[in-house]
Every structure is written in C-alpha cells, then in structure tokens.
N, C-alpha and C positions, 0 to 999 in steps of 0.2 A: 221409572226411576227419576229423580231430581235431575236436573240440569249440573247441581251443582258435585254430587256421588257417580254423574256419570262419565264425570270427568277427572278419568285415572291419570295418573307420571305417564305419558308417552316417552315411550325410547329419546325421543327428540328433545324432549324436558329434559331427562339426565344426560345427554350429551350436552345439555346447551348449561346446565347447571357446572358440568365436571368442566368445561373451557372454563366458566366463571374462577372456579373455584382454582384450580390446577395452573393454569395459563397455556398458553402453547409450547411454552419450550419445555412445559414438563411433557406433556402430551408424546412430545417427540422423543423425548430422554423413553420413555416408556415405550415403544418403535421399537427403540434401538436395544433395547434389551429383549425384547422378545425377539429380535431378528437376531441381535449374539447367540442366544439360548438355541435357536433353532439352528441355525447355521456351522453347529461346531463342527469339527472335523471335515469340512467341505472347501475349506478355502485355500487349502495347500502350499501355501507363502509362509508357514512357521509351522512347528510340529504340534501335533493334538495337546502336550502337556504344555510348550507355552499358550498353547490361545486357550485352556483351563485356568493357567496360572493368572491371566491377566485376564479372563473375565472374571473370575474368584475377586481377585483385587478391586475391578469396577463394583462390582454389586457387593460388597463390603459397606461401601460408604450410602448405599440406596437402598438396603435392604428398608431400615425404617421408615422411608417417607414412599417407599414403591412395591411395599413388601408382597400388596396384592397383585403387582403383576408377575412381579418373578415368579411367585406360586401358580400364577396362571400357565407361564409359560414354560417351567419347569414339570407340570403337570402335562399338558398338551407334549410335551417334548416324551415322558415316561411311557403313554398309552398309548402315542404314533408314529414313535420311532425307536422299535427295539433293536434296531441293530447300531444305536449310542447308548445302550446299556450302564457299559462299562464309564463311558464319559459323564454322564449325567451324575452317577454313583460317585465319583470322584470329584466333582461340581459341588453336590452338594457335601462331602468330605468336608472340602476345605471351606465351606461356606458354615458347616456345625463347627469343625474347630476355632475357625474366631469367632461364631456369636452361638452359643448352645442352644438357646432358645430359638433361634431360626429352625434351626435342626429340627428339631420339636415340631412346630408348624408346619414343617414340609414332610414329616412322617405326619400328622393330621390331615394333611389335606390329601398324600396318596393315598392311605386307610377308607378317606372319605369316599376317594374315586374304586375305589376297589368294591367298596358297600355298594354304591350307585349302577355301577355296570353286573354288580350282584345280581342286583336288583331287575336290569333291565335284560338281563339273560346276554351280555356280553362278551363273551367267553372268550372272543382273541384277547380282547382287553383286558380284563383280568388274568389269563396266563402272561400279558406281559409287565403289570403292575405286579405280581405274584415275584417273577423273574427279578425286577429291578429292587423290591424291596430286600431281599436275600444276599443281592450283589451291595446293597447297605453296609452288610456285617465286613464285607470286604475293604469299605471303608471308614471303617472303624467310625458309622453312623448311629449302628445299632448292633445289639453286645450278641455273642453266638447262639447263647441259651434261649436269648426270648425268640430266634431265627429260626431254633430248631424248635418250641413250642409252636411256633407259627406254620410250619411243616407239620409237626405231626399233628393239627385239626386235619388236615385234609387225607393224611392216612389213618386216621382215626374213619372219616366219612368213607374211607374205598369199603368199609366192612357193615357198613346200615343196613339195616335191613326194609322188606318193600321197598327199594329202589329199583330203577333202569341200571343197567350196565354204563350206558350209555354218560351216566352220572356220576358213575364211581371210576369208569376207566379214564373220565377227565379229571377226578382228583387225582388218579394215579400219575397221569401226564402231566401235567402242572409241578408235581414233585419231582419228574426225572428230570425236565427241562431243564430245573431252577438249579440240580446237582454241579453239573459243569460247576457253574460259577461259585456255589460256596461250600461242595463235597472238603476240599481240602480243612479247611476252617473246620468245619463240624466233627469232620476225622480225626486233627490234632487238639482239641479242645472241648471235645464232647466223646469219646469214644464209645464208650459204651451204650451211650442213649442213642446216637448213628448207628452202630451194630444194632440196637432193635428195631428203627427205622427200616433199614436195609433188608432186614428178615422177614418184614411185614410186607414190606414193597415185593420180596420172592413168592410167598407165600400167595398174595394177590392176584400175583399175574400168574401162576400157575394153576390156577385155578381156575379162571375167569374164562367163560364161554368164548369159541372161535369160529360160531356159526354165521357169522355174519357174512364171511375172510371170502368165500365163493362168488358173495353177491357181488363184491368190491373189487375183484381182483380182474386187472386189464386181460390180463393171460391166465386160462385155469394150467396152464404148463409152461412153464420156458428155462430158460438155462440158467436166467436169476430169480431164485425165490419172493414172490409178490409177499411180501409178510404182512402180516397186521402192526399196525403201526407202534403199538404196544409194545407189542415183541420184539420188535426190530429196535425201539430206542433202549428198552430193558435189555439186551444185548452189547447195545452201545456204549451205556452205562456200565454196564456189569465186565467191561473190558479197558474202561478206565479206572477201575477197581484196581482191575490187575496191576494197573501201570500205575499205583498209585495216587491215582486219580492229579496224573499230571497231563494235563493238556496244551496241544501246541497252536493252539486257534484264537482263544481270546486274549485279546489287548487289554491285559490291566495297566488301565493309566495313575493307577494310584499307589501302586509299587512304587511309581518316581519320587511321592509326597509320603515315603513310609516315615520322617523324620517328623513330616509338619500333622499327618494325622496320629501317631502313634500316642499320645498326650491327649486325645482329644476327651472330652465326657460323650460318653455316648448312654442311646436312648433304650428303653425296651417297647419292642413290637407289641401292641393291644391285642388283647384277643379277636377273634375275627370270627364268628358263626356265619358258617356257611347256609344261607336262605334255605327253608326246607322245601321238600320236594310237594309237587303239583301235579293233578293228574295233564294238566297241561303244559307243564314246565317243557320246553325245549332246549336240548343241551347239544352240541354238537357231534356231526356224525361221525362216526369211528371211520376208519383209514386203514387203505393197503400202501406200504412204501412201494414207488415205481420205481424198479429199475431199467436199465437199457443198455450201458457201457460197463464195463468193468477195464482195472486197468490196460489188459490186453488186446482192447478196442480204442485205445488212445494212441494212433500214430504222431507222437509231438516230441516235443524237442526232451530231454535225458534228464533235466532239473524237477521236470515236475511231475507228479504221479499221482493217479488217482487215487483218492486215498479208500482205502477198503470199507466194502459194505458195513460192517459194524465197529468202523471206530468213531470215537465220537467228534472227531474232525470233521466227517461226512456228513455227521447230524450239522451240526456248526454253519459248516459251509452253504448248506442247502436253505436251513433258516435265514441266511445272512440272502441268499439269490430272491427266493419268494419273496421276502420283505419286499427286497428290492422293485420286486415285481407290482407288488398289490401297491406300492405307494406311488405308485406312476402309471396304474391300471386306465389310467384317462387320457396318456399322453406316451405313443409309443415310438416316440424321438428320443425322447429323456430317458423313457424306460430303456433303450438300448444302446446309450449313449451310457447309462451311470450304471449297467452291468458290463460293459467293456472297459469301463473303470474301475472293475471292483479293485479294493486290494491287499485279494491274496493271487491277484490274476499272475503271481511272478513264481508263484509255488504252487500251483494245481494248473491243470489242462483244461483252464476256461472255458472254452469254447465247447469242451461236451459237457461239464456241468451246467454251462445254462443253457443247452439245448434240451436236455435229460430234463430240467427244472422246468424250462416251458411245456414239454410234452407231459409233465407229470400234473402238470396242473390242468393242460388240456384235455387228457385222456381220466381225469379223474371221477370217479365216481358216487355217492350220484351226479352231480352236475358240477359244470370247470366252475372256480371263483367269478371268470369273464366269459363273455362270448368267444366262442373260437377264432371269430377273425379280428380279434385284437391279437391272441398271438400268434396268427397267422400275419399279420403285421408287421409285428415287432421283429421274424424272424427274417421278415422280408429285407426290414430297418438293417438288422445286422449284418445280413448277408451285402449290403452298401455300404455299410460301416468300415467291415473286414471281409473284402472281396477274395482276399489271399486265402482266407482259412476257411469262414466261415459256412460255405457253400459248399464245401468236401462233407463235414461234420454233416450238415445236411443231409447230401445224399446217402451217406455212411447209414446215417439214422433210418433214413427212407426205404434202404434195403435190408437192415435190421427187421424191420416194422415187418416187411413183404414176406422177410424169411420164417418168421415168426407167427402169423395170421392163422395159421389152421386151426391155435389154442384161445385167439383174440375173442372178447366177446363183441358182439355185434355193433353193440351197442359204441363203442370205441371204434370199430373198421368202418362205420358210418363219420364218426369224428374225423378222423383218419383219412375217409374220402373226401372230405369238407376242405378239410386243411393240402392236401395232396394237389385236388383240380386247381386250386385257389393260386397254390402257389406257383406251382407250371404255367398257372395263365401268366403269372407276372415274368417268367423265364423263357417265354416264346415255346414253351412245351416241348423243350431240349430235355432226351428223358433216354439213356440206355435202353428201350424199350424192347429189345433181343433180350435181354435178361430174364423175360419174364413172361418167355415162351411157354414153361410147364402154367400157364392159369390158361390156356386153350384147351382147356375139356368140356365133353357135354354135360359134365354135372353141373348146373346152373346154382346148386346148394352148395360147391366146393367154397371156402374165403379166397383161394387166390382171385378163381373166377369171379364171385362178387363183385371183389372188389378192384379189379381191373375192369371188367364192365362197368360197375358205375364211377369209376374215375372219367371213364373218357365218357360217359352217359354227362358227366357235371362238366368236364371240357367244354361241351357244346353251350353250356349256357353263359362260358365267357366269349365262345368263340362262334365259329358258324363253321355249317357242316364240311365246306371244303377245305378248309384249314386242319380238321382232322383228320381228315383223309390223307389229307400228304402228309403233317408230322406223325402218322403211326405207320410203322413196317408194312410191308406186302402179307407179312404172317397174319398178322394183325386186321385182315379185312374180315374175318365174320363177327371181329368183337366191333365192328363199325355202326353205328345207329340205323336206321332210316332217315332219311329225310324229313325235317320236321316239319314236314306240310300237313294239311286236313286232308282227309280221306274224304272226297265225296262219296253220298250215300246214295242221293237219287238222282242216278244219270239217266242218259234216256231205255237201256235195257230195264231198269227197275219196273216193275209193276206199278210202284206207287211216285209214277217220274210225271204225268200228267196233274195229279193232286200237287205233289211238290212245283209244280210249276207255276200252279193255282195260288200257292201262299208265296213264293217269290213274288207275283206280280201285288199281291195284296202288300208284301214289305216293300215295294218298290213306289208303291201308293201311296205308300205312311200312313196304312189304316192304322187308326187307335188302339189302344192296349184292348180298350170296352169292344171295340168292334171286332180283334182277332179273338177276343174273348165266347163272341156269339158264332162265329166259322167253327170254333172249336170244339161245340156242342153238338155236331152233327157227325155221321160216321164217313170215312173217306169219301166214299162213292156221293154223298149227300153235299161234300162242298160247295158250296158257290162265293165268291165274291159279293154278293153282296147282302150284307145279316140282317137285313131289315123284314123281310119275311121269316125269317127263321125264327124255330121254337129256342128264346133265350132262359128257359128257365130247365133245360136238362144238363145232365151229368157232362162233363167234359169226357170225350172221347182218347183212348189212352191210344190208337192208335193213330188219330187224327192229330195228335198236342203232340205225337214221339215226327210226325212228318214234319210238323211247322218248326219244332226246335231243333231239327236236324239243319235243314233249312235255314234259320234264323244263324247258325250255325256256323254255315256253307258262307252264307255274304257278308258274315262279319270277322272273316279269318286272318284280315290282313294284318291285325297287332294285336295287342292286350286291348292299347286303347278302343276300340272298333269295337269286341266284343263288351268290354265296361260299356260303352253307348247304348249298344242294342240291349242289353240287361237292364240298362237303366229306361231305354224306352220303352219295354217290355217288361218292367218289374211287375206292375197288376195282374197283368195276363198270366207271368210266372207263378207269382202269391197266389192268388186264386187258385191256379190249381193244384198247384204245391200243399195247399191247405185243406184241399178235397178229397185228394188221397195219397197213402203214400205209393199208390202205384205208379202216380206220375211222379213223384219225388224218383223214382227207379228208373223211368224214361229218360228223364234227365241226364242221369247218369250213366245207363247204360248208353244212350245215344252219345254222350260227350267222351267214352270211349271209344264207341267205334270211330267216332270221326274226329278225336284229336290221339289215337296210342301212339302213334309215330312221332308223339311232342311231349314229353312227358312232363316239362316244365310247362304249357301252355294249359294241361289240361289239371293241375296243381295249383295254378295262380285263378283260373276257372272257379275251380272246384271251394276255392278256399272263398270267392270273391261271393258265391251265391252261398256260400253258409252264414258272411257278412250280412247280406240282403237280405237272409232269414227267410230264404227260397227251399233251402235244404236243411232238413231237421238231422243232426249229430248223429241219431237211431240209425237213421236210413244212410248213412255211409258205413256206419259199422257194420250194419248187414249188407252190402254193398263187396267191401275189403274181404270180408270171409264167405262171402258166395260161389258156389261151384264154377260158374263163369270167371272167375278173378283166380284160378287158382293156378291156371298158368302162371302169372302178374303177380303170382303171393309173395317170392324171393325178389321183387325188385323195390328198391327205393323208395321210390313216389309213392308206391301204394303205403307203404308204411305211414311216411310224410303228411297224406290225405288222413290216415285215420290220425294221428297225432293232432293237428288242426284241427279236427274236430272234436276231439275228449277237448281240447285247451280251448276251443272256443267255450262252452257249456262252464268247464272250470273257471273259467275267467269271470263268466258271467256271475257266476257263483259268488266269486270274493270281490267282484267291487258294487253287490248290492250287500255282501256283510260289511265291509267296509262303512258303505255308505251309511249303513242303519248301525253300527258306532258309532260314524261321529256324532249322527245326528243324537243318540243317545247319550254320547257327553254330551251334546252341547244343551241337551234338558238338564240333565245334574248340573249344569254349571250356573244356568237361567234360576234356577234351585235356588242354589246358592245364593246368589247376587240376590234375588229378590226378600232372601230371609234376611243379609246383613244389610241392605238399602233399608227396611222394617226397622233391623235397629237404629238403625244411623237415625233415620229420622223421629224415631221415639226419643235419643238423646241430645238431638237439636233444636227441634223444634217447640214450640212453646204447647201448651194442652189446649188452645181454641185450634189450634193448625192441623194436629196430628190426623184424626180421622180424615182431614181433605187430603192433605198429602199421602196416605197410605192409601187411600182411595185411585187416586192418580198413579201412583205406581200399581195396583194393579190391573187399571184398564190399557197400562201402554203392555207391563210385563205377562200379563196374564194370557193376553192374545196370541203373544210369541210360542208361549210353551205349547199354547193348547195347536196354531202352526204347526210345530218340531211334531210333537205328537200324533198328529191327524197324518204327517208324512210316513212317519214308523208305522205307525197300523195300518198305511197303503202298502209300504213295501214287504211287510213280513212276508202274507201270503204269496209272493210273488219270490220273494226268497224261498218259502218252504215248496212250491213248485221247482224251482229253479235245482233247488238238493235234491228233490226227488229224484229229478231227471238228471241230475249228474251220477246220485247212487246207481240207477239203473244203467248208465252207460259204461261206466266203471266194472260194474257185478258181469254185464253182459259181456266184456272184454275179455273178461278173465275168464267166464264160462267157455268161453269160446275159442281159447286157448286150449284151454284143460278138455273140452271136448273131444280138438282134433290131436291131442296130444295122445290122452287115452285111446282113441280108435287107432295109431300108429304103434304102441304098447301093444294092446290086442293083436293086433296084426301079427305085428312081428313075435308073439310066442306063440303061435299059434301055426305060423311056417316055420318057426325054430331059428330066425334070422335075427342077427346083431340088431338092437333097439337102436343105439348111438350111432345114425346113419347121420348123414351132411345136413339133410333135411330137419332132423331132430334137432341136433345143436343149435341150427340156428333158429329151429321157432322157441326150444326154451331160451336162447339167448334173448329173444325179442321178448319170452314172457318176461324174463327180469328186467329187461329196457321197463317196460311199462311198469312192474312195481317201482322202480326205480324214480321215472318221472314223475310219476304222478303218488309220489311217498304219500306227502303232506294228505291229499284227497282219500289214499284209499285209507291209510290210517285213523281216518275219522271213521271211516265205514269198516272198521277192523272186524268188529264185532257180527257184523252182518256177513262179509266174507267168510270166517270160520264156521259160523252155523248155516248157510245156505249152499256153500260152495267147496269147503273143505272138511266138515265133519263126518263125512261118509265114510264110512269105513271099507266100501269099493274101490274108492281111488287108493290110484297107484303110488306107491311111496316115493318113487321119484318127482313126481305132480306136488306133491304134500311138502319137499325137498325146497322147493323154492321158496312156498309159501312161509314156510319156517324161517327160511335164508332172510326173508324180509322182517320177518316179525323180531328178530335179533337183533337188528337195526335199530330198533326206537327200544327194545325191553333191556 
C-alpha cells in the first residue's frame, strides 16, 4: 500500500480533532450528562421524579448541539440497566413532549440497538430493549396500536415452522416480561386485539414440549415445584389477569408527569423482522425456576411477606435481585452492599430472596452466569454486612439444601459441596454437625453420604488434617480422611526395594533425563547405574519406568512445587515414554494412585499438571476413570474432577486453534479488501506513467502478507481436524461408557427382579447428564454422530435413550 492510503483517522486524530473542534468545557458538559443519565435514581438527596424533572430540564437546552451523546448515553442506560426501565421511559416522556423530533431519534436509535444485538445473537439485550420500548407507550412516547403491532411480530414468530423451541419459547418470554409494564394500556385501549394476543400466548404454551424441564431441574422432587420457566411466568401472568392486571412492584415515575405528558405527539413503533433462523443460530437456554423458601420458611418481622410463587411481584422482585447481581458480577463489595439496599427491602424478607437468588444462579443449570466462588463471596460479604440476620438465612438454607439432597442432582450436590467447604473454611468450620448423623451409612452412593464425605474431603484443602479432626464430632471419625501423606511403594520388604534403591541413588545423582532414559530400557533385574554400556535402542521397560516413577514419586512429595521440578526435570524421560505406549501412560497412573489416594487433591493437581506437559494423553484417563481398579473410587469426587480435566483439556484445545484459524481468516478477507480499494485509490490518484509502478508496489508489500495468513491456515487445519477427531472420539467414548455400565445394571437388575433406581443408578445417570450438560456446546456438534453410533439401537434401554432425548430438547 502507499505511505499515503496507509495512513487511516487514528482514534487519536478524532480525539484530537473533537478537542479542536468542541473545546473542553464541552467535552466536560458531555461527562456530565452521561454521568446524570447513568446515575439516576442512585443519589438519594431528592426523589427519582425530581432528579427526572431536572434532568429533563438540563438536556432541553443541549439536546441540539449534544444530541449524540445523550443518545449515546440513553442507549447504554436502556440495554444495561433494566431495573431503571421505568425512569429512562419517563426521561425520555418528557424529553418527546418538548421537542418531538428528539422523540423520534431516540425510538431510531433504540430500533437500531435492537437490529444490532439481533443481529449479534444478544438476547438479554434485546429482551431488555424489547421491555423498555413497550414501557414507551406508558409514556405517552409511542401510541398503544403500533406497541401492540410490535408484540404481535414476536407471537406471530412463537408459531414458525422448522424452528428450535429454544426460539420460539424466547419470543414467547420477551412478550410475557414486557406484560407487567404495558398489559393495562393494551387491555383499556386495545381489547379485543389483546384478547387474541392473550389466546395465542395460551394456546403456545400449552403446547410447547417439556422435555427438557428433567435435564434442568436442581431437584427431580421437592416440596416446591422446579417449573420451567415458561410455565411458571405464564402463571404469573395469567394471575395478574385476574387481578386485573394491577401490579404492586413497579414504580411508574411518569404517573407524576400525567399532566405534562398527556398532550404530548407521540410516535409509531417500526416494524421490526426478526433475523431468521440458522442452522447455527444460538438462542438462549430454556430454564427451571428455583425455588427454596416459601413464606413459611421466613422467620422475620410481620410487615413483610414473601410474596407467593406465581404472583407476579415474585417475577418483579427476582429480575430487580439478578440484575442487581450480574451488574456488579466483578465486584462483590458493591454487589452486596447495593442488594442490602434494594428498595423494596422494607416490604419483602430480603435476606431470603437474595439468598434464594444467589443460590439460583449458583445451582443453575447448565452452567451459573459466574464462577461459584464469586457468590460464595458475596454471601460471605453479606454475612459481614448483616451479622444480625444474615448468617441464620444461611444456615436455614444449608439445612434446607441437606434435607432435600436425596432428589438433588449431582451435578448441583458437587456445586453445593464447592460452596459449603468454601464457606466454613471462612467461619472456622462452626457447623451443628450432630445434625447430620443419619449420612453415617455404608452406602457410599446415598447424597447425604456423598456429600458430607466430600464436604469435609474439600475442608482439608482449606485446612490441614488436624483441624478436622477436632472441629468434627467423635461420631463423625470414620467420615475422617486419611492422612494426606504418600504412600511409600518400595520399602525395604518390597521385592522390587533394591532396584528402587538403584534409581533413588541415580535421582540423587542428577542423572539426565537422556541417561534415566537408557536404565529404563532394561528389565529390573538388568539395572545398573550406569547406561553407557547398555543396549539404548530397546523398548522401555513397563515394569522398570512403573519402579523409577514410583520412586521419582517418593522424593518429590514434599509440595506441589517439588513434584512440578521433578516433572519438569524429568519431562523427556516422561514424553518418550508416554509416547511409546499407552501402557506406560497407565503406569503413571496407576502408580500416582497407589502412592498419592490418601491426597486426593495432590494427586488431581498431578494428574491435571502432566495432561498440561502432554505426558498423558485424555484417551488414557478416561479409560483409567472407568477401569475395574477405579470402581471402588467411581462415587468420589476427584475422580470425576480428573476425567472433566481432561475432556476440557482436548476441548479447549479444540476452540482456540478454531478460534485462531478465524481470525487469521478475517484477517485475509480484510488484506482482500484493502488491497482492492488501495487499486482503486491509486487508479484515481495517481497520474497513467505512475499507475502500474505504484500497483506493482502494493503488491509486493500486500501480497506477501496474505500469501503469510495463508500458509499459517493450511498449517493449522490439519492439526484442527486432528484435534476434533480426538475430541469426537473422547466425547463418543464417554458416553459409551456411561450407557455401557448403565445398561449392564438394567440387565442385572431384571434379571434378579430388583429395583433398577438404586443410589448407584441415580447418581451415574445424574453424572450422565452432568456431562451432556458441560460439554452441550462440543457434543452438539457431534449430535449426529451420537444418535447414529450410540443411540439408534433399538437394544438400548429406554431409560438410556431418556437422557439423550432430555438433551437434544435443549437446543431443538
């Protein structure tokens, strides 16, 4: 390219142009209004309709010469902070009543944001532009008819046909949400087109598949029905119906201004086509409501009451907590500092709806919005906040949770222990622990057992072993650990304690990776010290490589760190034979059992550190994890932990060489690009003796470039299409191997005429759906392959086939 075409506006030019141009005190005047616009309702020194009224009044006189920022920041305010809805709506009221055409502009420019996150598959975003644009009609922004035209596209879409569910049950949600705030309006001024609304909305959800509701649901039993999320807000709705769709939750701030908007010219809503569907399109995952409390779990003061599952105060209140939530997901001071300020905190029993709210997002399924120990965090925050209350709620919850476990799925009771050890570590592990005498049984598959064993299994990794000894009862000593020391292997009774003794003094030497490498090659009895005679070119010995990394083992037990050193001074020795077969991959393994099981955390951070070093191939722990030796070890933890590690090692690897072979693929379409309009450019500049030198020039600099990007993409494919093979295959084998030992326990048990649905059963099909679960995204590409290799038999058992189904309702 030219010197002179390849020098575009840098960001730094139009800032340094807009000072020119603007000066600084506009610069600031423009601050100050996007910090008004954002800050409404937060400043508590006057009430929300005077700091409306008088920002209305400031941004009057600036609309013209700052029109683009106020749109900026009235935008930014509509798409990320729905719970000022209602103020924004009333903002912009009294901003269309004295200048119309602002009006105008700012239904164009939310229209535009709504197209764009369409577009971008944004889906909170658009239900909360969807929301705020409805809550318009409210003030008297935009007229009721084009409101309810703008609604019925999206129940027009709940009835398309070839679509996902998954598509159509989010047009149907977007329509209930948006009710609350403008049902009454379209009921006194539209009746009869709302009554067919309303019909079509019944008609939909009555209809619409509920196969998903098993895969999702925290508890398959409890005392409050897990609903699908559909059902439970069409309920909600359908009970503000009754009540004439009068609601005691949202704050219309523009009832104050019914005088100054009542006169106003209002606008009509554009149509709005919704993007059509894609065999890739991702639309968000459908939902079980979680319950936990109902009012008669709220021991609190006589004012406030929980308000019941399906009214739609409940809905209200819960949107108003998560917002709260997810807008402060990076900061969990704020986050629990501005939900102990909510305020309706003076009319509801705060402290279990946002307990009930963090635990709903924690426990959700497939996976929480955040990491679990942010709101293990936050609840920690509150519990320092409000020492008084909030620490009862807590336990209340926590015994809830305990009383409830035998219907949990697994995949939750594992959340559940996460959040549980985490949080008694920070409470000195003060815990009624008599309470929870009935989980002392030998069924190792019961939940309570579970998962009071692995609570105090995760204690240990805050704490150390004799701190748990003493904070648990004297009942409580066979759920006690071992010691998490190594197990020495080759002591001096060992058979193989003289050979082991041989490679101690070789580690003790600092022979080389290359020189343990040639010891290795020979059978025990053939050791020596020193490999310089020895044949270097045979097979490594699988019983000679299991004594040295036993060994290697033994003398690097004192930390993590210790063991990282010897792995890293040992990686050749390890890769070489790791690469030789997988029988020493299985030496590894089985020997890092026997000599760290009493550490289960040690031999987990192991285990994960040599799948990093690409010492241990992903194949060989998943055959490993379901091996007849491990089936002791099937129902604990870690083991699960180890195979998850390593499906997501393989998976990872997966998406960041797709990743990487996109960009590098735009960044040829875009080399593309530039290089055909820099051709122009210099065809209309340059003079006709110039042209072919100049075009010539651009493409010895640009031509290089692409033919680079190029030659990197045709390196990585193959190396991608390896990469998927071997994720398809670990994935496929997962699941086989599931359905395997699932089917051999079916068999069994009709065959002795014994209950199928034993302790055992629940929880490996609970782990089967963990894993369709995590890894949605992966197996879903490979859908097609799973149903014709793995589930088209018409052998398997229909409860096997149960799941797979449960899953495929998810995305269809």
């Amino acid at each position: 390219m030219s010197g002179r075409s390849r020098r575009r506006y840098s960001d730094d030019d139009d800032m340094d142009d807009a000072k020119r141009r603007r000066g600084p005190e506009i610069i600031d005047l423009g601050a100050t209004i996007v910090e008004h616009i954002g800050s409404l309702g937060v400043k508590g020194a006057s009430s929300v309709e005077s700091e409306l009224e008088n920002l209305a009044q400031m941004l009057k006189g600036d609309i013209d010469s700052h029109k683009q920022v106020i749109l900026d920041a009235l935008s930014e305010g509509v798409c990320f902070q729905p719970n000022k809805v209602t103020m924004f709506s009333t903002l912009i009221g009294l901003l269309n009543a004295a200048k119309y055409n602002f009006g105008g502009e700012v239904i164009k420019r939310i229209v535009s944001d709504l197209d764009m996150y369409f577009q971008k598959g944004d889906f909170p975003r658009c239900t909360n532009i969807v929301t705020f644009l409805c809550d318009l009609a409210n003030a008297k922004v935009v007229t009721v008819s084009s409101t309810l035209e703008f609604l019925e596209v999206f129940v027009a879409a709940m009835f398309d046909d070839d679509v996902p569910q998954v598509r159509t049950d989010w047009c149907c949600f977007v329509v209930l949400k948006s009710l609350p705030y403008i049902a009454q309006e379209l009921q006194a001024k539209k009746p009869a087109e709302f009554s067919n609304v309303m019909e079509a909305m019944q008609k939909y959800v009555e209809a619409r598949s509920r196969a998903h509701v098993a895969m999702l649901q925290v508890w398959t039993k409890t005392v409050h029905e897990q609903e699908d999320y559909i059902d439970c807000l069409w309920a909600q709705i359908s009970k503000l119906k009754e009540d004439n769709w009068e609601e005691k939750h949202l704050q219309r701030y523009y009832v104050a201004f019914d005088s100054a908007l009542a006169d106003a010219l209002q606008h009509n809503l554009p149509g709005i086509p919704l993007p059509a569907h894609h065999k890739y399109s991702r639309y968000p995952w459908p939902k079980v409501v979680f319950r936990l409390f109902d009012y008669s779990d709220c021991d609190t003061d006589t004012r406030t009451v929980l308000p019941g599952a399906h009214s739609i105060e409940r809905f209200l209140i819960e949107e108003d907590i998560h917002n709260i939530i997810r807008l402060n997901i990076l900061d969990r001071r704020r986050c629990a500092t501005e939900l102990l300020d909510y305020n309706k905190r003076d009319v509801i029993p705060l402290n279990y709806v946002i307990v009930e709210c963090l635990f709903a997002e924690m426990m959700n399924l497939p996976e929480s919005p955040a990491v679990s120990l942010f709101y293990g965090s936050v609840l920690i925050q509150l519990c320092g906040l409000q020492p008084g209350g909030m620490p009862q709620v807590l336990a209340q919850a926590a015994q809830l949770f305990y009383e409830r476990i035998e219907s949990m799925q697994p995949s939750c009771i594992q959340r559940l222990i996460d959040w549980f050890s985490y949080h008694l570590s920070n409470f000195q592990y003060k815990w009624s622990w008599n309470d929870w005498t009935d989980s002392l049984t030998d069924d190792q598959f019961t939940p309570k057992t579970f998962f009071v064993r692995e609570v105090i299994e995760k204690c240990l990794h805050f704490s150390y072993h004799q701190q748990v000894t003493e904070f648990l009862p004297r009942l409580f000593e066979k759920m006690i650990p071992e010691k998490p020391v190594i197990i020495p292997i080759y002591e001096e009774d060992h058979p193989d304690f003289e050979v082991a003794q041989k490679f101690r003094d070789a580690l003790r030497a600092k022979k080389t990776a290359e020189e343990i490498l040639v010891i290795l090659r020979r059978a025990p009895e053939q050791v020596e010290l020193e490999p310089e005679a020895m044949d270097q070119s045979g097979p490594i010995d699988p019983s000679t490589f299991r004594i040295f990394f036993g060994v290697l083992l033994e003398m690097a037990h004192k930390s993590f760190s210790h063991n990282f050193a010897a792995f890293t001074r040992y990686h050749e020795t390890l890769k070489v034979a790791a690469e030789e077969s997988d029988e020493l991959q299985g030496c590894i393994l089985r020997t890092l059992y026997e000599s760290w099981r009493n550490h289960q955390q040690m031999m987990f951070v192991l285990i994960d550190k040599l799948l990093k070093m690409q010492v241990l191939d992903a194949s060989i722990i998943v055959a490993f994890v379901f091996s007849d030796e491990m089936k002791s070890e099937f129902e604990r933890l870690w083991l699960w932990e180890i195979l998850c590690a390593a499906v997501t090692r393989v998976s990872k690897h997966y998406q960041h060489l797709k990743n990487e072979i996109e960009k590098l693929e735009n960044e040829a379409r875009t080399l593309n690009v530039d290089v055909k309009e820099e051709s122009v450019e210099i065809k209309e500049e340059a003079m006709d003796a110039d042209i072919d030198e100049k075009v010539e020039d651009l493409k010895s600099s640009d031509v290089s470039n692409i033919a680079r990007v190029t030659s990197r993409i045709n390196e990585l494919k193959p190396r991608l299409n390896k990469v998927e093979n071997a994720l398809r295959c670990i994935l496929l084998d997962v699941i086989h191997k599931f359905t395997v030992i699932l089917a051999e326990h079916i068999m069994s048990c009709d065959n002795l005429g014994s209950t199928v649905a034993t302790n055992w059963y629940l929880y490996v099909t609970g782990r089967l759906r963990q894993f369709f679960l995590m890894y949605s995204d992966q197996l879903w590409y490979f859908v097609e392959d799973l149903q014709k290799e793995l589930f088209s038999a018409t052998t398997i058992d229909s409860r096997i086939t149960e799941i797979f189904d449960q899953f495929k309702a998810l995305k269809c």
